[in-house]
C-alpha positions in Angstrom: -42.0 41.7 -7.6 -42.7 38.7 -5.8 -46.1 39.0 -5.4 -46.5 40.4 -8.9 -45.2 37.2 -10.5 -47.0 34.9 -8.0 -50.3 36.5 -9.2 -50.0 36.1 -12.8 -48.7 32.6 -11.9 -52.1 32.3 -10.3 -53.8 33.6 -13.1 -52.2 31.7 -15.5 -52.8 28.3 -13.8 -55.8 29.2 -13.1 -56.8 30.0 -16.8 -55.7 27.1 -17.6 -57.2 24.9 -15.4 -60.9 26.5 -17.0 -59.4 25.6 -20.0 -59.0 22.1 -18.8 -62.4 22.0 -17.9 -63.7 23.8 -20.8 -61.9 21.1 -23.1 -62.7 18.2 -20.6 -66.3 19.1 -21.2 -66.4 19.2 -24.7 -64.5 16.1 -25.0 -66.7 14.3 -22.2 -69.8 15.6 -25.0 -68.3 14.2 -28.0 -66.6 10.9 -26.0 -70.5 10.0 -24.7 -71.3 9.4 -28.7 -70.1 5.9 -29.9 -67.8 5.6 -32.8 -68.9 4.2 -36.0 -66.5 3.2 -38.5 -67.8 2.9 -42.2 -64.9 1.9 -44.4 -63.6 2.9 -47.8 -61.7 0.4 -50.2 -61.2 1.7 -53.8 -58.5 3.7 -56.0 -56.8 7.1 -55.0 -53.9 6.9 -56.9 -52.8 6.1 -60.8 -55.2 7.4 -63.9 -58.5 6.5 -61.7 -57.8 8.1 -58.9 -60.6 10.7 -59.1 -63.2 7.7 -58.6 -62.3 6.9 -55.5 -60.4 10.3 -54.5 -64.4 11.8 -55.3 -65.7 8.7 -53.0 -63.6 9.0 -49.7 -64.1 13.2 -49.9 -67.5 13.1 -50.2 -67.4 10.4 -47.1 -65.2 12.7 -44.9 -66.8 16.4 -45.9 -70.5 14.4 -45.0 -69.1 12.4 -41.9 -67.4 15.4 -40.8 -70.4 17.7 -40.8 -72.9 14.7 -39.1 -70.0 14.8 -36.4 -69.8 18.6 -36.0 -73.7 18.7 -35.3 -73.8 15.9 -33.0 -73.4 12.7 -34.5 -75.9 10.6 -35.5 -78.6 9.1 -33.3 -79.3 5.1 -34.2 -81.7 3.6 -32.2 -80.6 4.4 -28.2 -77.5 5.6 -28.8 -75.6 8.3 -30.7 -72.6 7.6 -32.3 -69.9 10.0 -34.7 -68.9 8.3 -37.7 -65.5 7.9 -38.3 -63.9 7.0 -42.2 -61.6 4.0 -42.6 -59.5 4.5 -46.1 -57.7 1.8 -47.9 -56.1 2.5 -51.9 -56.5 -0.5 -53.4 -54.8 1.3 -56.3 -56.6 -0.6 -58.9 -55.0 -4.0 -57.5 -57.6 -6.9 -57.2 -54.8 -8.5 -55.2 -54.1 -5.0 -52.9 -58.3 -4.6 -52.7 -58.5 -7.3 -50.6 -55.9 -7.1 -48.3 -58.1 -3.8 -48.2 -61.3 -5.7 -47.3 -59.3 -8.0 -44.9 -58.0 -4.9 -43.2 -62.0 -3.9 -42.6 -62.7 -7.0 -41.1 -60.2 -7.3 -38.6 -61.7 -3.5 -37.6 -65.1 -4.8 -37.4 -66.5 -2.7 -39.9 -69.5 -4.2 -41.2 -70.1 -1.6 -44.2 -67.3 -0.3 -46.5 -68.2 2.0 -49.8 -65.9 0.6 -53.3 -63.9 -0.9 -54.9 -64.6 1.3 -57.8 -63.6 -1.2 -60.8 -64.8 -4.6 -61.5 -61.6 -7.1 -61.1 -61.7 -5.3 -57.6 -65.1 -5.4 -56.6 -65.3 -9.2 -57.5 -62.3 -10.5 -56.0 -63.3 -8.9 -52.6 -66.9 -10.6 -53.0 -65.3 -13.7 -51.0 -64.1 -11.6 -47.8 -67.3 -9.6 -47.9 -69.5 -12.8 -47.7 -67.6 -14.4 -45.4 -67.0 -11.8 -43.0 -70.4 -10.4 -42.9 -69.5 -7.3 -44.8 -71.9 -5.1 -47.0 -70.2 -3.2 -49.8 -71.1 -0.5 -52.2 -69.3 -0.9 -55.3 -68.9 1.4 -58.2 -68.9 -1.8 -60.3 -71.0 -2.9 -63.2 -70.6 -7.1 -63.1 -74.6 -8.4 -62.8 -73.0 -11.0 -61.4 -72.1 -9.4 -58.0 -75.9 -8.1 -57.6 -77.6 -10.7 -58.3 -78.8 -13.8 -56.4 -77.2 -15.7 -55.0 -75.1 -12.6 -54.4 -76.4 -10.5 -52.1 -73.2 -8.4 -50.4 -73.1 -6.1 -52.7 -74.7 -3.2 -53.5 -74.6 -0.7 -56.8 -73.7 2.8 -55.6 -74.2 4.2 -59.2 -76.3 4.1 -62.5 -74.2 1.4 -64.5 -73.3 1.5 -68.0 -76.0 -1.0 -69.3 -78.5 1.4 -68.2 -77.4 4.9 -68.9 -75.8 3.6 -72.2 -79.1 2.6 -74.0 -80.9 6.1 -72.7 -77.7 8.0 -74.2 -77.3 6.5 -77.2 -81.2 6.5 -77.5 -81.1 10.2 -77.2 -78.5 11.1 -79.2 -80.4 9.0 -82.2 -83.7 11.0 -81.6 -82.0 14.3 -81.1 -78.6 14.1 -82.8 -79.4 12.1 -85.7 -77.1 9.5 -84.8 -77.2 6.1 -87.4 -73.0 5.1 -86.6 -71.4 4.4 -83.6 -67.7 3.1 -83.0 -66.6 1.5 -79.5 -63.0 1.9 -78.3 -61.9 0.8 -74.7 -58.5 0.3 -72.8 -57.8 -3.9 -72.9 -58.5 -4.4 -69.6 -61.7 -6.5 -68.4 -63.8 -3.4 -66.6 -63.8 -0.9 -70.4 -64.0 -4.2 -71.9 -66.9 -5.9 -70.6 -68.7 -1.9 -70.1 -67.6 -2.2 -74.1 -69.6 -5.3 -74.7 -72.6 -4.2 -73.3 -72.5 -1.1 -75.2 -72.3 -2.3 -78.2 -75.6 -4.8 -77.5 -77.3 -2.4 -76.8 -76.1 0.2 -79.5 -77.6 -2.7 -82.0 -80.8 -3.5 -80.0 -81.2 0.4 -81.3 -80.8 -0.4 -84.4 -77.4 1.6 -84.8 -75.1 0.2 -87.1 -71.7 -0.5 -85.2 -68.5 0.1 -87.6 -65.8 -0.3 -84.6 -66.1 -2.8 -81.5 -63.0 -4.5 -81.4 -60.3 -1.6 -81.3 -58.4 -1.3 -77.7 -55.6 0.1 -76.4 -53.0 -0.4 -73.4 -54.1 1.8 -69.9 -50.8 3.4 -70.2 -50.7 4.6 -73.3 -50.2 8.6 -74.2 -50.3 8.9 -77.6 -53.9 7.4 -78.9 -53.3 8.8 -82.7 -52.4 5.6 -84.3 -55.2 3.8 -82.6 -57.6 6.1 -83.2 -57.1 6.9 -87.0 -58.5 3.8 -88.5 -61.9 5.0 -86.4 -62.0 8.3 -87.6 -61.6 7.2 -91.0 -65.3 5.2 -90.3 -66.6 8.5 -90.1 -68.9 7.0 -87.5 -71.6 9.5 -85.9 -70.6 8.8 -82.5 -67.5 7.8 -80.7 -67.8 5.6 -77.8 -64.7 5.6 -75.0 -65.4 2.8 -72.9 -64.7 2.4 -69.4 -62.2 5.6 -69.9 -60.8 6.5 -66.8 -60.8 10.1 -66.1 -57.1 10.7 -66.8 -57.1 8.9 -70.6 -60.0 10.8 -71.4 -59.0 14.3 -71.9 -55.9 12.6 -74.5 -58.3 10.5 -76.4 -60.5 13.7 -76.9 -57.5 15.7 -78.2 -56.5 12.8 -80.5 -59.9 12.5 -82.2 -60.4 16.1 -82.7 -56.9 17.0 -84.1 -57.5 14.0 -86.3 -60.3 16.0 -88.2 -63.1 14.0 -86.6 -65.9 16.3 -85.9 -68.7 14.0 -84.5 -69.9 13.3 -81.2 -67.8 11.3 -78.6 -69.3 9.6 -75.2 -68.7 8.0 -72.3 -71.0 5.8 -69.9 -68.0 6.5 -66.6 -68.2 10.1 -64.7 -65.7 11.9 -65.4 -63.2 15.3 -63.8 -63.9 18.7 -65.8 -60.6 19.9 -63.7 -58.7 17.3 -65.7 -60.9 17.4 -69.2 -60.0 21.2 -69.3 -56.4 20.8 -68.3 -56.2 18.2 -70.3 -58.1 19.0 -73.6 -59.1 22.3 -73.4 -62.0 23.8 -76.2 -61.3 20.5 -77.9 -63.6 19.2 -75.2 -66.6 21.0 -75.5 -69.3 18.3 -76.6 -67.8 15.7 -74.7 -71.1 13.7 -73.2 -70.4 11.5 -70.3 -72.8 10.7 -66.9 -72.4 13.2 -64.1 -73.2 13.2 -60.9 -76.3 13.0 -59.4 -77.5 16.5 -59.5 -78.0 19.4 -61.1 -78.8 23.1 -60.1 -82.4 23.3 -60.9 -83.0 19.6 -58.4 -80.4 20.9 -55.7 -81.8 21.0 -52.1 -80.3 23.7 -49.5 -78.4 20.5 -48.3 -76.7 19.4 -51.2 -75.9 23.0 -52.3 -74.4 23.4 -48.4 -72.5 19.6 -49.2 -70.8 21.3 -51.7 -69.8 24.3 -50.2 -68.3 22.0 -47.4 -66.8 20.4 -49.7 -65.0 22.9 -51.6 -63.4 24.8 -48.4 -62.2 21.4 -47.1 -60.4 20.1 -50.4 -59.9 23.4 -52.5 -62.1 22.3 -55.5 -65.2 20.3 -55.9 -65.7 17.2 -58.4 -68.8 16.9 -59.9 -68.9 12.9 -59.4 -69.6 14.0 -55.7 -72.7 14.3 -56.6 -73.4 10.8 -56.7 -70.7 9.1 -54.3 -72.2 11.5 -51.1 -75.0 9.0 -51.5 -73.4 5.5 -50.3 -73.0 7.0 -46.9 -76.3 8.5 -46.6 -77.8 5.1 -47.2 -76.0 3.2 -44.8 -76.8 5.9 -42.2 -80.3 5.9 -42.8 -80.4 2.4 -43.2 -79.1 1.9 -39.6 -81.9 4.4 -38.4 -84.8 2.4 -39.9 -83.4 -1.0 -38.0 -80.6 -0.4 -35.2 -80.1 -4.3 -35.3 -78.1 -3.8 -38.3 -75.8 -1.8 -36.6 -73.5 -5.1 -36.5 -75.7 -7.5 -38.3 -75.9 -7.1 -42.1 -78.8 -10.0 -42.2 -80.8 -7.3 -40.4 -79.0 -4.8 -43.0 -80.9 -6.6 -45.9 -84.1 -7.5 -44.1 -85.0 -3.6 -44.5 -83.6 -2.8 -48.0 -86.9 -4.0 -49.4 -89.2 -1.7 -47.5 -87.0 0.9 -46.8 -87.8 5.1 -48.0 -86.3 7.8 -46.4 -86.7 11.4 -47.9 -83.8 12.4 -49.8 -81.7 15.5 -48.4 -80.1 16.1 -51.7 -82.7 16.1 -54.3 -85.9 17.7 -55.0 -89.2 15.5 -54.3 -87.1 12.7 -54.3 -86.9 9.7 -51.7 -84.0 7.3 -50.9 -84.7 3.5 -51.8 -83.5 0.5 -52.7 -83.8 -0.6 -56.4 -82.1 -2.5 -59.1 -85.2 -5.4 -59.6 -85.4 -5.7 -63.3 -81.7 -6.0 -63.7 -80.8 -7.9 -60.7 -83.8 -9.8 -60.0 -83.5 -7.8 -56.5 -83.2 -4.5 -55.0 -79.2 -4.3 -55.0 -78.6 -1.1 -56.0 -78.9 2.9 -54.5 -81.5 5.0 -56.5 -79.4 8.2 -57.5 -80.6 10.3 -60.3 -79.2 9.5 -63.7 -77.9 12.6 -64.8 -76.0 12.7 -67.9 -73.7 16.0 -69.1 -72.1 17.4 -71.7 -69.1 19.5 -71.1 -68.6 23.1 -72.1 -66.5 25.5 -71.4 -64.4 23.7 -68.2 -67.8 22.9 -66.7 -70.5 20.1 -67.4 -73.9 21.4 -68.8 -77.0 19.1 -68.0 -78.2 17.3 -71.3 -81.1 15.2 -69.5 -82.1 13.6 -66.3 -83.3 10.3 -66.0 -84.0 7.3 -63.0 -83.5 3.5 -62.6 -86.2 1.0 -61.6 
């Protein structure tokens, strides 16, 4: 008996001494890479939250997957990328104690803040720490000179609006459009823009003054003096993703039978939960892709994506971008690694091929509306939703 249990006392230290080794030399692998941190600040919580929720998932299923091969090789040395989070929940004031916290880290490169108050108020921090952010922000202001911290991760309103309403005239018919937006400056100031450009067409605007508070549930009374306009097209402004499936219900079980559009991405999960059949028609911009541009590696993305977080958000599409750019970035000039002057040196001249879409390339661009090349090109992909699923309408591209 003795013996016995001193041999499977043996064995058993002995298996698990190889599986101290084992373990010690995976971990001596993965602890030779370096660790870079890229950093998140946006909004995960409150009616929003799918903006930034879509953001930091794409940034973990993509970071997690790099890791998981190897890491990612900049310059001499290999490093596995590691996500910093911060919920700004909407809150200039909160969204840069979130920029702060990135700083201190000694992150050099944070994706968001997904709103405008946010995105501006952090501009100070970002400058002044020597911090490049990506925001999902439309303010010219923050993109162009002498600006230059900031980079558009998105197609903003003031260019997808024109090419939507554009279409919609040519292939709808459309003559009136009517603008609602929540009072708050980001749908307001996405409002104004739309309705300059809306006139620049040579639609006649019978609504651009009609808001409502963020927190409101019932939209009837503010919506029936628009439906009685009869205007072609409806126009939700800046609509975050959880207002929009109760604005939608509003105007159609007010009688209004026109079309209704909105120049923010939005969550088919909630529009179907939310609204049902009485979304169907709802045109919005989607995320970068579509099944008949897909590579192997964004189909695979999205797969990853779904087993890690149970569903996948078709806004994903565009936010797995920020990261990539960064990344490859980095690889064209390792001197950036902790120097964003170097960062910006090689946005001008920089092309990398784009693992996501069909002959498509990664570059810089944003020249003829920022005087410079401040902004990601993604494609410009805008949906209409059918069914509990968006259905491409038509793809476009930003110089």
């Amino acid at each position: 008996m003795i013996n016995r249990r001193s041999t499977l006392k043996s064995l058993a230290l002995g298996a698990v001494s190889f599986l101290a080794i084992t373990a010690g030399g995976v971990f001596s692998a993965h602890a030779e890479n370096k660790e870079l941190k890229i950093g998140f600040v946006g909004v995960t919580s409150g009616p929003a939250a799918a903006w930034g929720t879509s953001n930091v998932r794409s940034m973990q299923t993509r970071a997690d997957w790099l890791n998981e091969t190897g890491g990612v090789k900049i310059g001499d040395d290999t490093y596995n990328i590691r996500i910093v989070t911060f919920d700004d929940q909407k809150d200039p004031k909160r969204a840069i104690a979130g920029m702060e916290k990135m700083a201190q880290e000694g992150i050099h490169y944070v994706v968001g803040p997904n709103v405008d108050d946010g995105a501006a108020a952090v501009r100070p921090v970002a400058e002044s720490k020597g911090i490049i952010y990506f925001p999902y922000a439309f303010p010219k202001a923050l993109y162009t000179p002498p600006a230059s911290n900031a980079v558009l991760g998105m197609v903003a309103n003031y260019q997808s609006g024109p090419a939507i309403y554009k279409y919609l005239k040519e292939n709808k018919g459309v003559k009136k459009v009517a603008f609602i937006a929540a009072n708050e400056s980001d749908p307001l100031s996405q409002r104004d823009s739309g309705v300059a450009a809306a006139k620049e067409l040579g639609l006649e605007v019978v609504a651009e003054r009609d808001t409502y508070q963020n927190d409101t549930r019932d939209f009837t009374p503010v919506l029936t003096p628009i439906v009685q306009l009869k205007p072609d097209l409806l126009v939700l402004s800046g609509v975050a993703p959880a207002n929009a499936p109760l604005l939608l219900r509003a105007a159609r079980e007010l009688g209004y039978e026109g079309l209704i559009s909105a120049e923010t991405a939005q969550d088919a999960t909630v529009l179907q939960e939310g609204a049902g059949e009485l979304a169907n028609g709802f045109i919005s911009v989607g995320g970068a892709s579509t099944p008949e541009i897909r590579t192997p590696v964004m189909e695979e993305f999205i797969e990853r994506y779904t087993k890690k977080f149970g569903e996948y958000n078709d806004e994903s599409n565009t936010k797995v971008y920020a990261l990539e750019y960064i990344i490859e970035t980095l690889k064209a000039n390792p001197k950036a690694i902790d120097n964003v002057e170097e960062f910006k040196k090689t946005m001008d001249g920089f092309s990398a091929p784009n693992p996501y879409a069909k002959d498509s390339t990664l570059k810089y661009v944003g020249t003829t509306s920022f005087g410079q090349k401040r902004q990601l090109s993604v494609p410009m992909v805008v949906t209409e939703f059918k069914d509990g699923a968006f259905q491409t309408l038509f793809v476009g591209q930003v110089d």
